[in-house]
C-alpha positions in Angstrom: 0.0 0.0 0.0 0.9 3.2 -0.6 2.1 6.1 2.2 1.3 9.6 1.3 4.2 12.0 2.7 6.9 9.6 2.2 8.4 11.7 -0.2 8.8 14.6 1.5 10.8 13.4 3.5 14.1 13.7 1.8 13.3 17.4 1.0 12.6 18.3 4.4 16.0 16.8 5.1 17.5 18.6 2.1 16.2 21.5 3.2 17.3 21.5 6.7 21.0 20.9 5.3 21.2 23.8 3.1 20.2 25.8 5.7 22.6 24.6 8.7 25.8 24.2 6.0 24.7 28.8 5.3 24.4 28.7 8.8 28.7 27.4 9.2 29.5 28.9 6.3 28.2 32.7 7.3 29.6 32.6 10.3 26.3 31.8 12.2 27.0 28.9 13.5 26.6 28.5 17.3 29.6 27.8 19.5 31.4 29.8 21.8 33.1 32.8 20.3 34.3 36.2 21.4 33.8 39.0 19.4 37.1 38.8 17.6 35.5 35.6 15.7 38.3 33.3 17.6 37.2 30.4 19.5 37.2 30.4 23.2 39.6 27.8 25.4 38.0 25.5 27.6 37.0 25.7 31.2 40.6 24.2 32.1 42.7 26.9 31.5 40.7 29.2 33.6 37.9 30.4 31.6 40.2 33.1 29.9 38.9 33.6 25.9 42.2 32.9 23.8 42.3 31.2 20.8 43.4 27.8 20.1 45.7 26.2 17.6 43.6 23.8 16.2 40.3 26.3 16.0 41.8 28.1 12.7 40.4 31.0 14.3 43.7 32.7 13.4 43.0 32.1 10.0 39.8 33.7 9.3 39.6 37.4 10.2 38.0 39.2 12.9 34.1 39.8 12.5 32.4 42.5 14.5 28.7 42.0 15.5 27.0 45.0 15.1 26.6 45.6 18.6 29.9 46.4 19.0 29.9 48.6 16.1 29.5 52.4 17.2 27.0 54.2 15.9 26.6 58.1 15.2 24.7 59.5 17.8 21.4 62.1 16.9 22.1 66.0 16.7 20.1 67.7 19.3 18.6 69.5 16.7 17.5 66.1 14.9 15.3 64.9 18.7 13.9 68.2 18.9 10.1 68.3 17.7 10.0 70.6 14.5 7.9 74.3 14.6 4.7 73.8 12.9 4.0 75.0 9.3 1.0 77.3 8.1 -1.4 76.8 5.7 -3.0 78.9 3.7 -6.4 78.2 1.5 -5.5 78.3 -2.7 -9.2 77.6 -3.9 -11.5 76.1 -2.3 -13.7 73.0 -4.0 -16.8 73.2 -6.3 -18.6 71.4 -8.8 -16.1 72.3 -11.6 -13.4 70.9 -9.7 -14.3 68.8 -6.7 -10.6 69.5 -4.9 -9.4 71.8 -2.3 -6.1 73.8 -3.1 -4.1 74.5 0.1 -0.1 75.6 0.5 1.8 74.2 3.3 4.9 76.0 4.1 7.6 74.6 6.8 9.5 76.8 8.5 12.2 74.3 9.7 16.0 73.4 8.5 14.6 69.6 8.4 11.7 68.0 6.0 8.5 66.6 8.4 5.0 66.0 8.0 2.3 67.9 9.0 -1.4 68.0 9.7 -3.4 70.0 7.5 -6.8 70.3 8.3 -9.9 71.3 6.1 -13.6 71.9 6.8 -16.1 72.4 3.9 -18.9 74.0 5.0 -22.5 74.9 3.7 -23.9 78.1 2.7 -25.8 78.6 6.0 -22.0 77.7 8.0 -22.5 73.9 8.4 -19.6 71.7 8.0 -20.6 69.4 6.2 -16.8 67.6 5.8 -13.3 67.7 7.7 -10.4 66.5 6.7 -7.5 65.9 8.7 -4.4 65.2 6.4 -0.5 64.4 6.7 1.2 66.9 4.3 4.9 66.0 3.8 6.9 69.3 3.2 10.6 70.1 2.7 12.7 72.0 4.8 11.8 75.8 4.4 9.5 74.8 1.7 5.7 75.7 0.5 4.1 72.3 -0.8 0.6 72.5 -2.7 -1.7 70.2 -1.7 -4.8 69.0 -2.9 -7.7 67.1 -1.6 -10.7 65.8 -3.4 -14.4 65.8 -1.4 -15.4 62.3 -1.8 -18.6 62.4 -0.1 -20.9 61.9 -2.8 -23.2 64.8 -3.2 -21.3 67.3 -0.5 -19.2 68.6 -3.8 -22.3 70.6 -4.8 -23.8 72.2 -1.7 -20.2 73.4 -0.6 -20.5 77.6 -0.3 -16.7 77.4 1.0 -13.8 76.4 2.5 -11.8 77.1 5.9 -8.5 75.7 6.9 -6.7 76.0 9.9 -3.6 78.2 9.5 -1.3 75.8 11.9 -0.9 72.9 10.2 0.9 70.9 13.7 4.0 68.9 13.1 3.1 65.1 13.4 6.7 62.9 12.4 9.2 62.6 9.9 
């Protein structure tokens, strides 16, 4: 009779040494190292880390792990939270074009995103929609931005617009 998964058996095994021989041969391997990539003595000797003849670890060369690799430190300037940018209304949407034109300008030495915010309100001051957007802007740049009304039906009944002239900071 015949066993179903019997086959896959060899692959699985296959499988399992590719992976262990990339493992070895990337340097993943487990054992005890120190951070030089040279193998550590034995318990014998007094538990100092030197390397032994026989390990080869003199042959290969030293690998840092990328802990002990230093890394630059952030400016103060790059941790501090960025001034927020204004925004000024360009057109407002309508029928004709169902979009809201607004320019975004930051004010800082670094690019960031920032919260623009939209209402589109009736002709009797309703607000019918409100958007609250990220706007990504360059560093002492004005970005145009534009944002369609998707409500179905709002487009037409919208007398006009009013956005909030701080658009607040909210990430990189």
């Amino acid at each position: 009779m015949y066993m179903q998964g019997r086959g896959l058996r060899p692959v699985v095994l296959a499988v399992a040494v590719v992976v262990s021989l990339i493992g070895l041969s990337s340097g993943c391997a487990s054992g005890d190292h120190d951070d030089a990539g040279s193998a550590s003595s034995t318990a014998s000797d007094g538990g100092t880390k030197k390397p032994s003849a026989s390990s080869g670890a003199s042959a290969r060369p030293a690998q840092t792990s990328p802990s002990s690799t230093p890394s630059a430190s952030p400016s103060p300037e790059d941790t501090r939270p960025l001034k927020d940018a204004t925004a000024v209304l360009v057109s407002c949407a309508s029928p004709q074009d169902p979009r809201a034109t607004v320019k975004v300008s930051n004010p800082n030495t670094r690019d960031g995103s920032f919260a623009v915010k939209i209402g589109f309100l009736d002709a009797s001051g309703f607000e019918m929609v409100k958007t609250r957007d990220p706007v990504w802007a360059a560093a002492g740049k004005t970005e145009t931005y534009r944002v369609r009304v998707t409500t179905a039906g709002v487009v037409d009944h919208i007398a006009r617009c009013v956005v909030e002239p701080r658009a607040a900071w909210v990430g990189h």
